[in-house]
C-alpha positions as CSV (number, residue, x, y, z in Angstrom):
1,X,189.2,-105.6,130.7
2,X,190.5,-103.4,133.0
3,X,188.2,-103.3,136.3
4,X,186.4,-100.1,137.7
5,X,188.9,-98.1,139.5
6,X,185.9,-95.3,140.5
7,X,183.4,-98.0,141.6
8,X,185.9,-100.0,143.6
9,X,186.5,-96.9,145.7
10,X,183.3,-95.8,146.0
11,X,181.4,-98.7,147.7
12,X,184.7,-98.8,150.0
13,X,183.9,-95.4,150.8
14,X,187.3,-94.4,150.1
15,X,186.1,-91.7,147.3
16,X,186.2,-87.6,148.5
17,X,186.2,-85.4,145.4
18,X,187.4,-86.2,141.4
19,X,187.7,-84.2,139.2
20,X,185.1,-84.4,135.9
21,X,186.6,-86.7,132.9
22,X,188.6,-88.8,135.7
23,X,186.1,-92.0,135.6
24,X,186.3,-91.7,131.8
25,X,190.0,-91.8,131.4
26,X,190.1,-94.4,133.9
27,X,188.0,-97.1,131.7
28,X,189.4,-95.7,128.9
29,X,193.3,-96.7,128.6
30,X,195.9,-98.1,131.6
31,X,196.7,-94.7,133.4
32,X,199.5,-93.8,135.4
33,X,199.0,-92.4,138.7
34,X,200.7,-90.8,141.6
35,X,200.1,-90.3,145.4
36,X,203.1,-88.2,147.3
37,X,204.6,-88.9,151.4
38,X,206.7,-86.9,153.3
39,X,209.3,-88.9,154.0
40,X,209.5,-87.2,157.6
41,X,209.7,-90.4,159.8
42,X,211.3,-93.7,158.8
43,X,208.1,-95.4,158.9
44,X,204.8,-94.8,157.7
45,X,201.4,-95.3,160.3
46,X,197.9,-96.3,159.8
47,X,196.8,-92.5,159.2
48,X,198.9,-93.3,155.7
49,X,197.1,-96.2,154.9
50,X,193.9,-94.9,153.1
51,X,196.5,-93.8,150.2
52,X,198.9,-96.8,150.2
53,X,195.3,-99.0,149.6
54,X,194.4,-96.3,147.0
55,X,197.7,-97.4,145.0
56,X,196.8,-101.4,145.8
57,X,193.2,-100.9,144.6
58,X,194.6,-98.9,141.3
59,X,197.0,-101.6,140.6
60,X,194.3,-104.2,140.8
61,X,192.4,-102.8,138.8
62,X,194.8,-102.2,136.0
63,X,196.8,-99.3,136.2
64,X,200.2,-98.4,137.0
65,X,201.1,-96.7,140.6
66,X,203.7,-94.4,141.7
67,X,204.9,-93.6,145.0
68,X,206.3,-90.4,145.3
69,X,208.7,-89.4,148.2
70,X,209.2,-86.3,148.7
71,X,212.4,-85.7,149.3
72,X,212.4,-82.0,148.3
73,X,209.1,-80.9,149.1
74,X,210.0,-82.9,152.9
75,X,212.7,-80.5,153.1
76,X,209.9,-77.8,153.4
77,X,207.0,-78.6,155.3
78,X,203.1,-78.7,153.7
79,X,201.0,-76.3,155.0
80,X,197.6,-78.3,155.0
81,X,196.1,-79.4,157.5
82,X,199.2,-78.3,160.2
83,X,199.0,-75.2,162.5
84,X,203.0,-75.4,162.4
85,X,205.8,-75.4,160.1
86,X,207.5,-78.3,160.0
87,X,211.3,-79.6,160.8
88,X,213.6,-79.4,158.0
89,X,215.6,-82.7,157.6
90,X,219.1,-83.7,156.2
91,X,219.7,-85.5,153.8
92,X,221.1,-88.5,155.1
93,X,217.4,-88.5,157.3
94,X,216.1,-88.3,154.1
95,X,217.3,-91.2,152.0
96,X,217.3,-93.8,155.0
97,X,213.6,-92.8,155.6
98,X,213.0,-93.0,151.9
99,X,214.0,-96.7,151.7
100,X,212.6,-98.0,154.9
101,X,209.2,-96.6,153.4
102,X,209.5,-98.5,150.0
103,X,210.2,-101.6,151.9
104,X,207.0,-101.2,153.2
105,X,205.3,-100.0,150.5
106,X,206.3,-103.2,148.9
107,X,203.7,-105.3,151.0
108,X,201.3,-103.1,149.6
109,X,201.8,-103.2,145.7
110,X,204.0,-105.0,143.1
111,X,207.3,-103.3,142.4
112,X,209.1,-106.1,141.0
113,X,206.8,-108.0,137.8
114,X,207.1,-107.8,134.1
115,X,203.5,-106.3,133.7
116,X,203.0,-103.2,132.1
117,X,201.6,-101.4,135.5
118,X,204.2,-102.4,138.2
119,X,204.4,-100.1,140.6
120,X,207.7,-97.4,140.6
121,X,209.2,-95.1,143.5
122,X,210.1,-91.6,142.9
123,X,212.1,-88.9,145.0
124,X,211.3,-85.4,144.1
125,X,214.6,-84.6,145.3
126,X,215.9,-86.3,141.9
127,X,214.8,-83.5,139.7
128,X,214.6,-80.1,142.3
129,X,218.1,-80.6,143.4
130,X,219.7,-79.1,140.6
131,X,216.8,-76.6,140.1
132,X,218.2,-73.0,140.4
133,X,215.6,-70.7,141.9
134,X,215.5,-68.3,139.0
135,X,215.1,-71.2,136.8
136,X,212.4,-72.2,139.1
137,X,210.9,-68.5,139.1
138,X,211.0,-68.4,134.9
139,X,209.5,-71.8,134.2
140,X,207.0,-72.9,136.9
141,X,206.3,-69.0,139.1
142,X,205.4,-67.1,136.3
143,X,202.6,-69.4,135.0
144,X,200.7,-69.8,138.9
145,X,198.8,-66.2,140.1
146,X,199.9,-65.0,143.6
147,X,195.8,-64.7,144.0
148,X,195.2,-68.1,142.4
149,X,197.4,-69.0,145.0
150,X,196.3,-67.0,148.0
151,X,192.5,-68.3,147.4
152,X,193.3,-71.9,148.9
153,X,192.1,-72.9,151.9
154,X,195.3,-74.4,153.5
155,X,196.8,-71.0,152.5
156,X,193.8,-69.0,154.3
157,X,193.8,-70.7,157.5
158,X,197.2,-70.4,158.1
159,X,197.2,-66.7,157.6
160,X,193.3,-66.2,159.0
161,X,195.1,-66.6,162.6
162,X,194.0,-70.3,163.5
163,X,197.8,-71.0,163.7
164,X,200.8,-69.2,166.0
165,X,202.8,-68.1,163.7
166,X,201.6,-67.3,160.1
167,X,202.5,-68.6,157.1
168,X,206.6,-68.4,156.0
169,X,207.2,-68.4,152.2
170,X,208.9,-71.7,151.9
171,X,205.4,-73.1,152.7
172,X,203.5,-70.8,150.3
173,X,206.0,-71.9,147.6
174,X,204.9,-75.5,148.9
175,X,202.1,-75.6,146.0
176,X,204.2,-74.7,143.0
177,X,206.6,-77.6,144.1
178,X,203.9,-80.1,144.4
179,X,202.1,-78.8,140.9
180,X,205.6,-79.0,139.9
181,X,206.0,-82.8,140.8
182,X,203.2,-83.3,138.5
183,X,204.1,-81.9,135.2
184,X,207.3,-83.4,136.0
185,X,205.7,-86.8,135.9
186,X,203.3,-86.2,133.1
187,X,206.2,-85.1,130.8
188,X,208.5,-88.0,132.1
189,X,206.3,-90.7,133.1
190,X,202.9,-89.9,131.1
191,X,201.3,-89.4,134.7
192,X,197.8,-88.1,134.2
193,X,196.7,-88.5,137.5
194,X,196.9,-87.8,141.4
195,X,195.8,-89.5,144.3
196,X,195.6,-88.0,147.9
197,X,194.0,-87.5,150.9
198,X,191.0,-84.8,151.1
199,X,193.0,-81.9,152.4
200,X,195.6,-82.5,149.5
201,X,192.6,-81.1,147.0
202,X,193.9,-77.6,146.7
203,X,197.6,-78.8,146.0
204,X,196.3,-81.1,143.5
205,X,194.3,-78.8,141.5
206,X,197.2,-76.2,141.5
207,X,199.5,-79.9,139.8
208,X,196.5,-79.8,137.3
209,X,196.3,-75.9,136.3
210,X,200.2,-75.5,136.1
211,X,200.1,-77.9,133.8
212,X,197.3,-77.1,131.6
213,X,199.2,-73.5,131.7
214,X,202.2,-75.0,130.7
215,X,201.2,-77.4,128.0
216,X,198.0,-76.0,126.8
217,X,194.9,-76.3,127.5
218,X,193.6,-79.8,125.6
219,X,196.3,-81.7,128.3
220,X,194.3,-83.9,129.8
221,X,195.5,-84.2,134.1
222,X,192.8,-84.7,136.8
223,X,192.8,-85.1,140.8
224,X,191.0,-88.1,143.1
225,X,191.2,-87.5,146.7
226,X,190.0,-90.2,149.3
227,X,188.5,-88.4,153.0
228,X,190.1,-88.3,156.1
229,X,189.4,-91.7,157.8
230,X,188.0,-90.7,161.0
231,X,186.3,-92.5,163.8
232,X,182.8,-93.2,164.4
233,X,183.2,-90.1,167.4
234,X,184.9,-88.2,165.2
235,X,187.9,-88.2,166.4
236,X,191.3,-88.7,164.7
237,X,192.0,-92.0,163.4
238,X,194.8,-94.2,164.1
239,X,195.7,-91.9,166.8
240,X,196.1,-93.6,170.5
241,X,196.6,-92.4,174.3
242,X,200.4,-93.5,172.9
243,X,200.9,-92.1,169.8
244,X,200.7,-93.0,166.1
245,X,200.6,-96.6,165.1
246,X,203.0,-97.3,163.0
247,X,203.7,-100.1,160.5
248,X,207.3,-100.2,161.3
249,X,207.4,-103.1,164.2
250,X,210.0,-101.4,166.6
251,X,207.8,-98.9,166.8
252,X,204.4,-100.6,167.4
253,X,204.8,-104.0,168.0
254,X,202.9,-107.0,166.0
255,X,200.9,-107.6,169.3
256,X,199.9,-104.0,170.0
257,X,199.0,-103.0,165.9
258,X,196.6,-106.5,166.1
259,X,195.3,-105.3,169.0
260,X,194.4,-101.4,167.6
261,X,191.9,-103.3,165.0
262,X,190.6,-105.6,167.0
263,X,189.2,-103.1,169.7
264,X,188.0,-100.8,167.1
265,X,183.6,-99.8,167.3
266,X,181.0,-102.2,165.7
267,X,180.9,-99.0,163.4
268,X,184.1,-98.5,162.6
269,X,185.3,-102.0,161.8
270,X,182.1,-102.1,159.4
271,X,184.0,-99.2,157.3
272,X,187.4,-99.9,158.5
273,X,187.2,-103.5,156.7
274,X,185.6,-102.0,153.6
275,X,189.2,-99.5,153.3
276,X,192.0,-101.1,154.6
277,X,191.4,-104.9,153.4
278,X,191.3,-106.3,150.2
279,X,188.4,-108.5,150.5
280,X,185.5,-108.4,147.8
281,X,182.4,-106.7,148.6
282,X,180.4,-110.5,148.8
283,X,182.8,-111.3,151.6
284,X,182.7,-108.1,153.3
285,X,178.6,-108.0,153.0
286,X,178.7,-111.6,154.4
287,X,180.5,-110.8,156.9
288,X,178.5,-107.6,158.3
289,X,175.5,-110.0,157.7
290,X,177.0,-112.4,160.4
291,X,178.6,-110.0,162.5
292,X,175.1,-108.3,162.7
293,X,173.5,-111.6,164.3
294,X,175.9,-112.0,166.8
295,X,177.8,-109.2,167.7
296,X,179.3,-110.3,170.4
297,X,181.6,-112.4,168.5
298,X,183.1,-109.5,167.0
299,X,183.6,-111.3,163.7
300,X,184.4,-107.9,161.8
301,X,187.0,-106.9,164.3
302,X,188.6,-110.8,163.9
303,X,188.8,-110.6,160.6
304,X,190.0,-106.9,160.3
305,X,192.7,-107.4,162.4
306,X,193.8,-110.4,161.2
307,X,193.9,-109.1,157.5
308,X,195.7,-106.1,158.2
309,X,198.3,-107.6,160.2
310,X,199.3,-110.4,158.1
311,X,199.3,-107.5,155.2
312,X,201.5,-105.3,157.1
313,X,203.8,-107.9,159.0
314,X,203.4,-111.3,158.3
315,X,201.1,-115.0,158.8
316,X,203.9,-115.5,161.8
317,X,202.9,-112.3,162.8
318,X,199.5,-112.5,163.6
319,X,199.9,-116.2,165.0
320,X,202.1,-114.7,167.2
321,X,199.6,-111.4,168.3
322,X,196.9,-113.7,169.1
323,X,198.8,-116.2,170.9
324,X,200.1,-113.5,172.9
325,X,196.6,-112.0,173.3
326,X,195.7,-115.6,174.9
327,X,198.4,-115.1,177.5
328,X,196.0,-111.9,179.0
329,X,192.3,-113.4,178.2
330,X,192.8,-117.4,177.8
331,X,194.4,-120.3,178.8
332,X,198.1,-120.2,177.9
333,X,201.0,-121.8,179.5
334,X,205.0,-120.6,180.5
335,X,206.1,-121.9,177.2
336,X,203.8,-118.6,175.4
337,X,205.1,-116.3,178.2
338,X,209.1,-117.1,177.5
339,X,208.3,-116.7,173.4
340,X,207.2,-113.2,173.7
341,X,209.8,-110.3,173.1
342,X,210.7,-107.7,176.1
343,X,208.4,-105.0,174.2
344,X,205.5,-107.3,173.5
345,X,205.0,-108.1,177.4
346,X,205.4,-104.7,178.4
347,X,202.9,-104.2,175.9
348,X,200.4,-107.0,176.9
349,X,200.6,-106.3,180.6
350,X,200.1,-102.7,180.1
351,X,198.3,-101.2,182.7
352,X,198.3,-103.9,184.9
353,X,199.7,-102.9,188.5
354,X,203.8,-103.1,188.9
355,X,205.9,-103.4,191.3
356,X,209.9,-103.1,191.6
357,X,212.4,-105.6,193.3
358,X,215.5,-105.3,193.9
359,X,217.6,-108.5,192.9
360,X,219.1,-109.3,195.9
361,X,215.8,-109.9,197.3
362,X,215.6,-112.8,194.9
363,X,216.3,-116.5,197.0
364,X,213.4,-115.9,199.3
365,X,210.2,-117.5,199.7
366,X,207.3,-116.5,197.4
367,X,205.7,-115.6,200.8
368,X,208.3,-113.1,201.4
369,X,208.9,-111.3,198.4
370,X,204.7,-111.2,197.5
371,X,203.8,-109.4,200.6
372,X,207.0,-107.8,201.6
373,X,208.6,-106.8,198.7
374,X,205.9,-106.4,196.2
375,X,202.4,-105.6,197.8
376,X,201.1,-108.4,195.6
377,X,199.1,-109.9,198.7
378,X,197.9,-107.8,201.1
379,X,199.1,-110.3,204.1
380,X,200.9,-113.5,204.1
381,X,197.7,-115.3,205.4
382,X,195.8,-114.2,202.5
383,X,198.6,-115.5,199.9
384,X,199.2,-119.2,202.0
385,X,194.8,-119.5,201.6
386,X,194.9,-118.6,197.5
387,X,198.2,-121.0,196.9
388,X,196.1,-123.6,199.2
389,X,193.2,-123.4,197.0
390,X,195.4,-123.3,193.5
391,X,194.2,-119.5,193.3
392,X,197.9,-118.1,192.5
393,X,200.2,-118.5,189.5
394,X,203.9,-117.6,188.9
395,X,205.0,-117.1,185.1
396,X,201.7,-118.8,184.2
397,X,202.3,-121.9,185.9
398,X,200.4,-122.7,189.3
399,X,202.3,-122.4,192.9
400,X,202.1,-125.3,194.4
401,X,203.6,-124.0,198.0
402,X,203.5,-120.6,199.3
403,X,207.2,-120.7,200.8
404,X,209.1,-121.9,197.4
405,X,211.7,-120.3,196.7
406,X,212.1,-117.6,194.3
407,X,215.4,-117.8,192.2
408,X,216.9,-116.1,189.2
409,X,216.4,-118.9,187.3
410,X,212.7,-117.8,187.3
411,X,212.8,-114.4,185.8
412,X,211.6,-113.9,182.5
413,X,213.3,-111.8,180.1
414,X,216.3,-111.8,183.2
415,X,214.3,-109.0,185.0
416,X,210.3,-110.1,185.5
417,X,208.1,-112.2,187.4
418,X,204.6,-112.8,186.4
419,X,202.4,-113.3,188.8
420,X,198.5,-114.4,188.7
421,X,195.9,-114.0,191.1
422,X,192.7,-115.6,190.4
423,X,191.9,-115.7,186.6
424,X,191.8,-111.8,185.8
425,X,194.3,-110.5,188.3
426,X,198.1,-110.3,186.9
427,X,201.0,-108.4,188.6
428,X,204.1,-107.5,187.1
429,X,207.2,-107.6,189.4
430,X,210.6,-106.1,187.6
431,X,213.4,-107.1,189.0
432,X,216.4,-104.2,189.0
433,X,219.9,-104.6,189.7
């Protein structure tokens, strides 16, 4: 029995526009399906998983996924949805983005069993590399109208003035080479159906025409987009002060990823945990239900945060991100402090105030280099009153005497020095040289 593909998506909220028939098929026979990436970073970042969960959910229910890279098309740049054309890459950019992608893609979906709908990987590259351009003009131009064309929204903004600097023909070809990608799959793969985000739509439905132009008109192709996650202000999702947040660790740590979902809106985890979790809808409704009686637990951000992180790095992972989220809000010892990684405690003590030290100052008291060195304490008489009263920790571990002696033997990392004043109040001295 193969499950509800449609349904599935639609109480996650994760359905945008379909195309008529496409439910049908869908309970019908195992269908292949395809969503496309630009392979134009080595990583993906949250705002790409809606469609990676799209493939998940279409696996679980039956049906077979493909990942598409674009290797050709990412040579080009999309016009939808950018103001600018994009950089062209190389291909040795190309192919080592293209496999740090699958690797993790394969978190995400089964590449590697003996069932009929394991996932695959394409590169479009594969079959446009050894496409002439009049071969490309005779067999895919011809059958596409420049007005057919022209009537897409992604094509009329970019040449309606909201962007700079028009619209070059390598985008406007963009289309054809994307409708191409389908009827490529459909002839070779028996692909009858694309997945993609909202502002995909017009591309998709170009894949679907070409095709019915091409192969006649009883070929059966259809189009499924999922919206543009957003959050509950409207704003861009997955989108920080920082930057993207990406799945690829050296790039957004473990700590700081766990972190994005668990400081996400009451309203937003509610429809965050619905798209980019695999729990069932009695677990999800359960937990909104108990979340709802005591927000201030922030069950729905917990949970959230601790599915998506195990998903996208590992059970280690997350142990590690909340232990490390201890070391700022709980009780945590110099143990948890020497585990962490240089990028994760410049990432935890983020915004807390810092101060620089020069190494030689290091064989002083704690007196000297607190006050003198580091404005830490705003007089020595303060500092000797907090350490007196056990108000004042060094690398989480309490000073006993004001005047001990700070050594290099204490530095974290080689080149910090935590220190803690009161319970809320943390300091971050880097020691240079």
């Amino acid at each position: 029995m193969i499950k509800n593909f449609v349904e599935e998506l639609k109480w996650r909220g994760m359905l945008a526009q379909i195309m008529p028939g496409t439910e049908e098929l869908l309970q019908k026979e195992m269908v292949t399906a395809y969503l496309g990436t630009d392979p134009t970073a080595d990583s993906l970042h949250i705002g790409h998983l809606c469609g990676i969960m799209m493939l998940r959910h279409l696996q679980r229910c039956g049906h077979k996924p493909i990942i598409l890279v674009g290797g050709a098309t990412g040579m080009i740049g999309d016009p939808s949805g950018k103001s600018q054309e994009r950089n062209l890459l190389d291909d040795k950019t190309l192919y080592h983005n293209q496999e740090c992608i699958k690797s993790q893609v394969a978190k995400f979906l089964d590449f590697d069993g003996t069932e009929p709908n394991k996932a695959e990987m394409v590169n479009n590259y594969d079959w446009m590399k050894d496409f002439t351009f009049l071969d490309f003009a005779r067999e895919v131009g011809k059958h596409i109208t420049v007005n057919y064309m022209m009537a897409k929204e992604s094509v009329q903004q970019r040449l309606n003035g909201t962007a700079r600097d028009g619209l070059s023909f390598t985008e406007f070809t963009y289309q054809l080479l994307q409708g191409y990608d389908f009827l490529y799959l459909y002839k070779n793969k028996n692909c009858k159906l694309q997945l993609g985000g909202n502002d995909q739509w017009g591309n998709m439905t170009t894949g679907t025409e070409l095709i019915r132009r091409t192969l006649g008109n009883d070929v059966e192709t259809y189009a499924l987009t999922c919206p543009l996650i957003t959050k509950a202000d409207g704003k861009k999702f997955g989108k920080t002060e920082s930057g993207n947040i990406w799945l690829d660790r050296n790039r957004t740590t473990p700590y700081k990823f766990y972190q994005f979902w668990l400081n996400v809106s009451d309203d937003d985890a509610e429809r965050y945990i619905k798209i980019f979790t695999s729990l069932d809808k009695e677990t999800i409704d359960a937990l909104v239900e108990e979340h709802k009686a005591d927000p201030g637990r922030r069950i729905l951000q917990k949970r959230l945060a601790e599915e998506v992180t195990v998903m996208v790095h590992s059970r280690e992972d997350l142990d590690a991100a909340i232990e490390a989220s201890n070391i700022l809000f709980g009780k945590s010892t110099k143990e948890s402090l020497l585990k962490l990684d240089e990028q994760t405690l410049l990432d935890i003590f983020e915004g807390v105030p810092q101060f620089e030290v020069a190494k030689e100052q290091l064989g002083q008291p704690a007196v000297e280099i607190f006050t003198q060195a580091a404005s830490v304490f705003s007089s020595k008489g303060e500092m000797r009153k907090l350490v007196q009263g056990g108000g004042v920790s060094l690398n989480k571990e309490k000073l006993t005497a004001f005047d001990r002696i700070v050594t290099p033997d204490d530095l974290i990392d080689g080149k910090y020095l935590l220190v803690q004043r009161g319970k809320k109040n943390y300091y971050l001295i880097i020691v240079k040289g």
